[in-house]
KEZA-971006 format. One line per 5 residues: their letters; for each residue x, y, z of C-alpha. Coordinates in nm, 2 decimals, padded with zeros to 4 digits. Each point is the difference from the previous one (the first is absolute). Last residue first. Layout:
BEGIN
a	X/Y/Z ~ ...
***
This chain:
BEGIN
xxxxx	01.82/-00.72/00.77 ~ -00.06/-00.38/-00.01 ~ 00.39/-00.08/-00.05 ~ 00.17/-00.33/-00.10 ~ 00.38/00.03/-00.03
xxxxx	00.22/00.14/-00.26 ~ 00.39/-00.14/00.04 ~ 00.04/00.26/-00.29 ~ 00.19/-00.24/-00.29 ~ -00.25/-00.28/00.12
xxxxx	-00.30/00.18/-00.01 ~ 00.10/00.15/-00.36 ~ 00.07/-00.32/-00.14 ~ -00.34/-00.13/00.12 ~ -00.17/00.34/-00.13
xxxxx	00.15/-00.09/-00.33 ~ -00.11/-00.37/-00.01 ~ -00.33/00.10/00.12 ~ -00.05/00.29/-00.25 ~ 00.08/-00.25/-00.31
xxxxx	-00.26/-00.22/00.15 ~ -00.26/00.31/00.06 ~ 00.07/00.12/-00.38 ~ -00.07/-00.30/-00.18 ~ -00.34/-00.01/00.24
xxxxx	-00.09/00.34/-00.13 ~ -00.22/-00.03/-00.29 ~ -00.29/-00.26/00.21 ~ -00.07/00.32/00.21 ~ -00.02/00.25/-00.30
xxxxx	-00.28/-00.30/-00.14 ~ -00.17/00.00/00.35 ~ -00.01/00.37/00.02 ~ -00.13/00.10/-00.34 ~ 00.08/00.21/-00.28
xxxxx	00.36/-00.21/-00.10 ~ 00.24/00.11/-00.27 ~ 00.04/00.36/00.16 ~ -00.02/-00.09/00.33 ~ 00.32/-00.25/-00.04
xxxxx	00.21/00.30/-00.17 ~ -00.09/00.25/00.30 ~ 00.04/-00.27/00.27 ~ 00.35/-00.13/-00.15 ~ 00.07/00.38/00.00
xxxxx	-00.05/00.00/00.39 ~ 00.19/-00.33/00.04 ~ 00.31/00.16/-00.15 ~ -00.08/00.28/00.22 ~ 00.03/-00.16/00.29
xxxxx	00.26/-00.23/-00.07 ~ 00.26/00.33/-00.08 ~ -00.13/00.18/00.28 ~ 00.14/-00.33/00.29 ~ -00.12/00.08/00.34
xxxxx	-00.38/-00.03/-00.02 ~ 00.00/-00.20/-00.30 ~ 00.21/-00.29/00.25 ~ -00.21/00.10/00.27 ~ -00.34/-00.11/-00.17
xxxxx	00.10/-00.31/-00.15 ~ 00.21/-00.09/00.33 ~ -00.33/00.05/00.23 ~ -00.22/-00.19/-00.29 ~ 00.24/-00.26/-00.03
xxxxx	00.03/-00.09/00.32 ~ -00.34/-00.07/00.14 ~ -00.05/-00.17/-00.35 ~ 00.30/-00.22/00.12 ~ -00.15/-00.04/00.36
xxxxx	00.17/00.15/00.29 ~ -00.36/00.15/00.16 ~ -00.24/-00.19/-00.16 ~ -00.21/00.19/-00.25 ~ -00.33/00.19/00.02
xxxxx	-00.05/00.22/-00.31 ~ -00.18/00.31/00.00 ~ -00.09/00.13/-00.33 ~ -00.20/00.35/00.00 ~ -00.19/00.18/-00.20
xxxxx	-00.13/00.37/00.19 ~ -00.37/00.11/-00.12 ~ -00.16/-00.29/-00.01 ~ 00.09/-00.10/00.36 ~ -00.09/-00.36/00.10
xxxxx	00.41/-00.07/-00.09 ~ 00.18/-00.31/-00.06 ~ 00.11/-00.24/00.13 ~ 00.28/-00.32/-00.11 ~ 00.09/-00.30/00.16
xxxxx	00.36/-00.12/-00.05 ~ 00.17/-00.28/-00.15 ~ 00.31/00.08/-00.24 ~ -00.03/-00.26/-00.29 ~ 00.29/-00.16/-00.14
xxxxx	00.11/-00.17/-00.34 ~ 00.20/00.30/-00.13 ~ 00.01/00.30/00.28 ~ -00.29/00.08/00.20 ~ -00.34/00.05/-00.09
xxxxx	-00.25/00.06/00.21 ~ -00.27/-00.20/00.19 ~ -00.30/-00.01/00.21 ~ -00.12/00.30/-00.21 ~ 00.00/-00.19/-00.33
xxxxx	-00.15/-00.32/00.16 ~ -00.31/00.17/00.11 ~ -00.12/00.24/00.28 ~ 00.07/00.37/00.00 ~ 00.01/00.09/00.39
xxxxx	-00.19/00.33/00.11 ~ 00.21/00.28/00.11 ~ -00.28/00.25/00.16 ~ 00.08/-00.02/00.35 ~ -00.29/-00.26/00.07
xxxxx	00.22/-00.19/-00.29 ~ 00.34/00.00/00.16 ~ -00.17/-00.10/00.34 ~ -00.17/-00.32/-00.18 ~ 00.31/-00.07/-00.18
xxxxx	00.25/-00.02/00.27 ~ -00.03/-00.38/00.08 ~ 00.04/-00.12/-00.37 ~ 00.35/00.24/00.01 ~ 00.10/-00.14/00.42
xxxxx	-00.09/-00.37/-00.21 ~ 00.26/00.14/-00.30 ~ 00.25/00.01/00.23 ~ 00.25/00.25/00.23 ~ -00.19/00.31/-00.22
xxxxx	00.15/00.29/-00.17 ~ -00.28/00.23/-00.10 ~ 00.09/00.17/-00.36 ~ -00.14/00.28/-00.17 ~ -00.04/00.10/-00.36
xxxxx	-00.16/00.32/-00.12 ~ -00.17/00.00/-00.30 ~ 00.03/00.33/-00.24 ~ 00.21/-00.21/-00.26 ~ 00.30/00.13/00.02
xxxxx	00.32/00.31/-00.09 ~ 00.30/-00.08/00.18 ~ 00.18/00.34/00.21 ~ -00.02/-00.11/00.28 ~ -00.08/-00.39/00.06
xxxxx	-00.28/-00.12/00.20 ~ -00.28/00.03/-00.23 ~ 00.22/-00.24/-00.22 ~ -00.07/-00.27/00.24 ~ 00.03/00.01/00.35
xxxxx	-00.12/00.20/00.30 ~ 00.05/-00.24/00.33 ~ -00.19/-00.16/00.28 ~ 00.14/-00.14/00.32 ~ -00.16/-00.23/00.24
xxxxx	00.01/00.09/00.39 ~ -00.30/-00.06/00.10 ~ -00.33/00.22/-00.08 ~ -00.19/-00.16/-00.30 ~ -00.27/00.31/-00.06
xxxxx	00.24/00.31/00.12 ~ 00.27/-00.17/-00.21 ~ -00.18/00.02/-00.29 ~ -00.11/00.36/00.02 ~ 00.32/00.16/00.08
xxxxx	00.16/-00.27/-00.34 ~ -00.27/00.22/-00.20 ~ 00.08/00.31/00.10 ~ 00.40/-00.05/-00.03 ~ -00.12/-00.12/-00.34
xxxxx	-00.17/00.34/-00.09 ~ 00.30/00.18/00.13 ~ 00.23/-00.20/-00.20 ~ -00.26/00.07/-00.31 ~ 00.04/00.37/00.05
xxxxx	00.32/00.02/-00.20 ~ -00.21/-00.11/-00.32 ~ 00.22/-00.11/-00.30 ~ -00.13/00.01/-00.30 ~ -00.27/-00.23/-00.05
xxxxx	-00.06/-00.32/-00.20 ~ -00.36/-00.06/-00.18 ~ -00.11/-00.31/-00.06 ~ -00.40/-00.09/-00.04 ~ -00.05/-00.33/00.21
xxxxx	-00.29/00.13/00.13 ~ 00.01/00.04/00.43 ~ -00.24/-00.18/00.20 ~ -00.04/00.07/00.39 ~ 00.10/-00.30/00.19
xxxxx	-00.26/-00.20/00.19 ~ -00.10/-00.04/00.36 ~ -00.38/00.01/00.01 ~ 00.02/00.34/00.20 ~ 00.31/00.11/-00.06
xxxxx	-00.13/00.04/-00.37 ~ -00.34/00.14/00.06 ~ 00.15/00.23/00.22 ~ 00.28/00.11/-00.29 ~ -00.26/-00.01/-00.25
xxxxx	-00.19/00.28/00.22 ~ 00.29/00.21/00.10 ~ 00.20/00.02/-00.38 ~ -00.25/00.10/-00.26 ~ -00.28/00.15/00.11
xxxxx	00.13/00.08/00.35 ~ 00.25/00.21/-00.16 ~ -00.19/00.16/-00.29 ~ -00.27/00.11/00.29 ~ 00.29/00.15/00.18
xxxxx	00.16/00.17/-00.29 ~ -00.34/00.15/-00.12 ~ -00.08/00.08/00.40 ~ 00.34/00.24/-00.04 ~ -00.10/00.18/-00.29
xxxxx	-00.37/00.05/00.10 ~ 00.16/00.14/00.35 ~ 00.24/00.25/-00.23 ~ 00.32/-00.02/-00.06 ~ 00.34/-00.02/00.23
xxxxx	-00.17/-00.30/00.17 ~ 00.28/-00.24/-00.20 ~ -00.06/-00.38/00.17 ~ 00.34/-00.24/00.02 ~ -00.08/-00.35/-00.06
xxxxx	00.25/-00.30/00.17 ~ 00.13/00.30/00.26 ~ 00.24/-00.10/00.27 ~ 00.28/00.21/-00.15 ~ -00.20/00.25/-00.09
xxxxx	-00.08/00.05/00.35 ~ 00.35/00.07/00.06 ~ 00.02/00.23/-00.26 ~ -00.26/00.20/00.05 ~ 00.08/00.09/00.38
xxxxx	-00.14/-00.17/00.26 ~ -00.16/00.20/00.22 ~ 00.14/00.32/00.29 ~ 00.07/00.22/-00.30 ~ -00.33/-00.05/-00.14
xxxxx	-00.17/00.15/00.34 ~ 00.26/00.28/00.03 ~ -00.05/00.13/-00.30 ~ -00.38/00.02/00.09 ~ 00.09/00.19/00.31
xxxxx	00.16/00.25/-00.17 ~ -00.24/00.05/-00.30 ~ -00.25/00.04/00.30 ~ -00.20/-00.27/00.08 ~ -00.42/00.04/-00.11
xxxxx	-00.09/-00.35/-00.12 ~ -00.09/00.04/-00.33 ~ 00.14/00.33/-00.12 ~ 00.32/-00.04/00.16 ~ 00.05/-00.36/-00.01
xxxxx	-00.09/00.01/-00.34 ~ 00.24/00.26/-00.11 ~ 00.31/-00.12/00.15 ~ -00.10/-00.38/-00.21 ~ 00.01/00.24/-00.27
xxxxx	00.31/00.15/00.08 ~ 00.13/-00.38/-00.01 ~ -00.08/-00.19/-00.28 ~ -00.27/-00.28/00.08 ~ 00.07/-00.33/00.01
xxxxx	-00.28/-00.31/00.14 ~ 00.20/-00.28/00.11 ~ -00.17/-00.39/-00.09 ~ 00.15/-00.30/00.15 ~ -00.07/-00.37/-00.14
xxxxx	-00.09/-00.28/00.15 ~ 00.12/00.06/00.36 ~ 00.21/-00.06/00.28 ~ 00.33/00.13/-00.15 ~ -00.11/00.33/00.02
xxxxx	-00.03/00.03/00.36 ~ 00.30/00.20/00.15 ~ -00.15/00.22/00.18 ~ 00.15/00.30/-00.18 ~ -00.10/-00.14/-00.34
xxxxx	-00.36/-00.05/00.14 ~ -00.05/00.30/00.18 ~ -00.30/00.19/-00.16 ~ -00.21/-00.40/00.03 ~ -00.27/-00.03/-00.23
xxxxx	-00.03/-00.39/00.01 ~ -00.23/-00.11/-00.32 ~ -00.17/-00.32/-00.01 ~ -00.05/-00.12/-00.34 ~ -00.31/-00.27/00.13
xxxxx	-00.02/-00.34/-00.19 ~ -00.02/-00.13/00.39 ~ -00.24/00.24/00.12 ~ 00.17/00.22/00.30 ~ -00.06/-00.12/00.39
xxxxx	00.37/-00.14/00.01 ~ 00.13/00.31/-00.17 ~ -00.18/00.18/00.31 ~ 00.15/-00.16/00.27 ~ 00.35/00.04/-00.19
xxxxx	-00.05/00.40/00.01 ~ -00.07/-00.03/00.35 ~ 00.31/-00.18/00.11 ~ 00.21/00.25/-00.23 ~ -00.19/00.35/00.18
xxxxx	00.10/-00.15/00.33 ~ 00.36/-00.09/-00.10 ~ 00.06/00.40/-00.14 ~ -00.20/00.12/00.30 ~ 00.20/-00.04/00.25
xxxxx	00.39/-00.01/-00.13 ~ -00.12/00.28/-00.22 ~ -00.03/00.20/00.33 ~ 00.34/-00.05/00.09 ~ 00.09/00.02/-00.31
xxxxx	-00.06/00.37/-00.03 ~ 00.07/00.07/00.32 ~ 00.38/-00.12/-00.06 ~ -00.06/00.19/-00.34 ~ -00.08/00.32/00.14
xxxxx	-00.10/00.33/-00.26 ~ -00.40/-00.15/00.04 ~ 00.02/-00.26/00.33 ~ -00.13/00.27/00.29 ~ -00.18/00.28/-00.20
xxxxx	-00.20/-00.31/-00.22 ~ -00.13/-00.10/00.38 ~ -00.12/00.35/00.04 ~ -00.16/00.00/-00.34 ~ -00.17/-00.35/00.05
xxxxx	-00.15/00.05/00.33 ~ -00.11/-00.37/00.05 ~ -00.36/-00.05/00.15 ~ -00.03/00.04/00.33 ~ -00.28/00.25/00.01
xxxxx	00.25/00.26/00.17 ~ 00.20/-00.07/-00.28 ~ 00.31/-00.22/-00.01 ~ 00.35/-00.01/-00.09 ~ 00.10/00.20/00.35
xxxxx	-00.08/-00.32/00.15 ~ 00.33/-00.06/-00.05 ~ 00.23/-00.11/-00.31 ~ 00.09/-00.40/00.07 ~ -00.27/-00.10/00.25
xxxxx	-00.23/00.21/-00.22 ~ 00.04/-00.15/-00.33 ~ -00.01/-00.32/00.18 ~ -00.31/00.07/00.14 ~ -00.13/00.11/-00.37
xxxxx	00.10/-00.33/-00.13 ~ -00.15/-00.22/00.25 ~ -00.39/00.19/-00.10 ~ -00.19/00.18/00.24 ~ 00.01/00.32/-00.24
xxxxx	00.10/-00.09/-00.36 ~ 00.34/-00.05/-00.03 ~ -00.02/-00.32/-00.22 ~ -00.27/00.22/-00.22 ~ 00.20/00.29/-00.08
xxxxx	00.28/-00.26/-00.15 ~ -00.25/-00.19/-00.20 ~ -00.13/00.31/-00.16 ~ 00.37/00.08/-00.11 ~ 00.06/-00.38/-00.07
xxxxx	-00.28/00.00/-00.25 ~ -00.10/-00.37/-00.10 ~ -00.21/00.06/-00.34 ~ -00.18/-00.29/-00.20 ~ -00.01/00.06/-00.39
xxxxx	-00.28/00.00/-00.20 ~ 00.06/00.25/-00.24 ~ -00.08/00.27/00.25 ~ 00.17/-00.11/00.17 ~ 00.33/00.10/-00.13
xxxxx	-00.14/00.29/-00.07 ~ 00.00/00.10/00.32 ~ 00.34/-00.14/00.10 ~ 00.14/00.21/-00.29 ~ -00.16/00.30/00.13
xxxxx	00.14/-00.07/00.33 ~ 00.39/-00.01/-00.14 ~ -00.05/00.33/-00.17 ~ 00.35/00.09/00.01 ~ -00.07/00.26/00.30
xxxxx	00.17/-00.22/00.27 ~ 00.26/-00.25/-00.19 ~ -00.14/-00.32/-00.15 ~ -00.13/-00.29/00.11 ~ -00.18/-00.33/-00.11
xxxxx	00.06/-00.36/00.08 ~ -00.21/-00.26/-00.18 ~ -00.06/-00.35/00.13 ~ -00.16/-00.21/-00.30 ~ -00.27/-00.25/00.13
***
């Protein structure tokens, strides 16, 4: 099963996306139709409502006067949480009843409008935020669902804004077209990403990636991707373990193979062995076989380790799983703060990448061209350790 979050401000066109969405099979939760339905009349959720706002919250039916309770919370944050303090748990617990009840190949979708605000991100596959520009999300609201240009402003201005929910986005949707143009993007996405992602987690294997090379220029969103990433991994081990960003994708400035690198510092290779079966539900999967068990450390030594990778096609990703204090532990902390503070390495490994990706056209090969250049980088990072006093850092 792949656990999709989806959200996007009010008037993006979140619920089209949901609809389509289904449309191609996939399995909606709606936390908005959740919500009404754990304050339905007779139910815990409305009483609470009421012991906390009066029964001047509810018709003369007893059902839930939504506008009058909106008058109390809307303009009111302590009222506002209050009442999200409520429903917000309420609308959860229901929302897990139902992914237990879903097909287990299913690409279950969780359409929840607060997502980023809540906090949730981390808990699922992948998160999907449906943009639109602004004046037109104005316009929507208007002509859609009757609020005055006021009252619409008001409304946006009380979410997210884009950039935070950029932030926890792993696909960003454009809705500044028309519908066909925005069900093309969707049925491109679950195409080529959703499906072979669920079929991935699902029988707990790594997506495949060719061995074609191609280095980037530097990206300054891949921090924010890792930051993701490491969110989502600590959310499935829980504890106390640290994960870090390293590898080229972690230096400013250093252009890279589009792969991010992780690491999960471990007390042993057991707690590793023990972690795998979370990792993988997560969508990390372990690569099996001598080559992942080990890397290579300086002359004559092998670094061991256990290496995953990623059940998402659209993202590569290397995590490696290392004792914490362990020379490969180390290294790749020291490798990656040593080009971090120090321009001159940087860039004399960048143009070692330009020359090496010229004379090599795939990854393995390009791999194979840098070991001269990882024991030269030892011995200099080494030196610069011990000139600085540098200590081990995960951040």
């Amino acid at each position: 099963m792949l656990k999709v979050g989806l959200t996007g401000g009010i008037g993006a066109g979140k619920s089209a996306v949901a609809k389509r969405l289904v449309a191609n099979g996939a399995v909606l939760i709606d936390s908005d139709v959740l919500a009404r339905e754990v304050v339905a009349a007779g139910t815990p959720g409305l009483a609470a409502v009421v012991d906390a706002f009066g029964a001047g919250v509810l018709t003369p039916a007893g059902d839930l006067d939504r506008p009058a309770l909106g008058a109390k919370v809307f303009g009111d944050d302590e009222a506002r949480r209050k009442l999200e303090q409520i429903i917000h748990p309420r609308v959860r617990s229901r929302a897990v009843e139902l992914a237990h009840a879903a097909p287990p190949d299913a690409i279950l979708v969780n359409d929840v409008p607060l997502l980023v605000e809540t906090g949730q991100a981390p808990s699922y596959h992948l998160v999907l935020v449906v943009e639109a520009d602004h004046e037109l999300r104005l316009r929507r609201l208007e002509e859609t669902r009757g609020m005055t240009a006021d009252q619409a402003a008001a409304r946006i201005a009380a979410q997210a804004d884009d950039q935070q929910r950029r932030a926890a986005a792993d696909v960003v949707l454009e809705n500044n077209g028309t519908l066909d143009d925005l069900h093309t993007q969707v049925d491109r996405l679950v195409r080529d990403r959703l499906r072979p992602f669920e079929e991935h987690v699902r029988s707990g294997t790594a997506a495949r990636f060719g061995p074609e090379l191609h280095i980037a220029e530097p990206d300054p969103t891949w921090p924010a991707q890792a930051a993701r990433l490491i969110a989502r991994i600590r959310h499935a081990i829980g504890g106390d373990l640290t994960v870090a960003h390293i590898g080229s994708t972690a230096v400013p400035g250093l252009p890279a193979k589009d792969i991010i690198d992780l690491m999960l510092a471990v007390p042993t290779l057991d707690e590793a062995d023990a972690l795998a079966d979370r990792l993988g539900r997560a969508g990390f999967p372990q690569r099996l076989g001598d080559w992942a068990d080990n890397a290579r450390g300086l002359p004559g030594q092998t670094w061991p380790k256990r290496l995953h990778g990623t059940a998402d096609p659209g993202r590569p990703v290397n995590l490696h799983v290392r004792v914490a204090g362990s020379p490969g532990w180390r290294f790749a902390l020291l490798m990656r703060d040593h080009l971090r503070a120090v321009p001159a390495a940087r860039d004399e490994y960048a143009a070692a990448k330009a020359a090496w990706a010229t004379q090599h056209a795939d990854r393995y090969a390009y791999g194979e061209a840098k070991e001269p250049w990882f024991d030269a980088e030892a011995r200099a990072a080494d030196d610069w350790a011990e000139e600085t006093g540098w200590r081990p850092s995960t951040s």
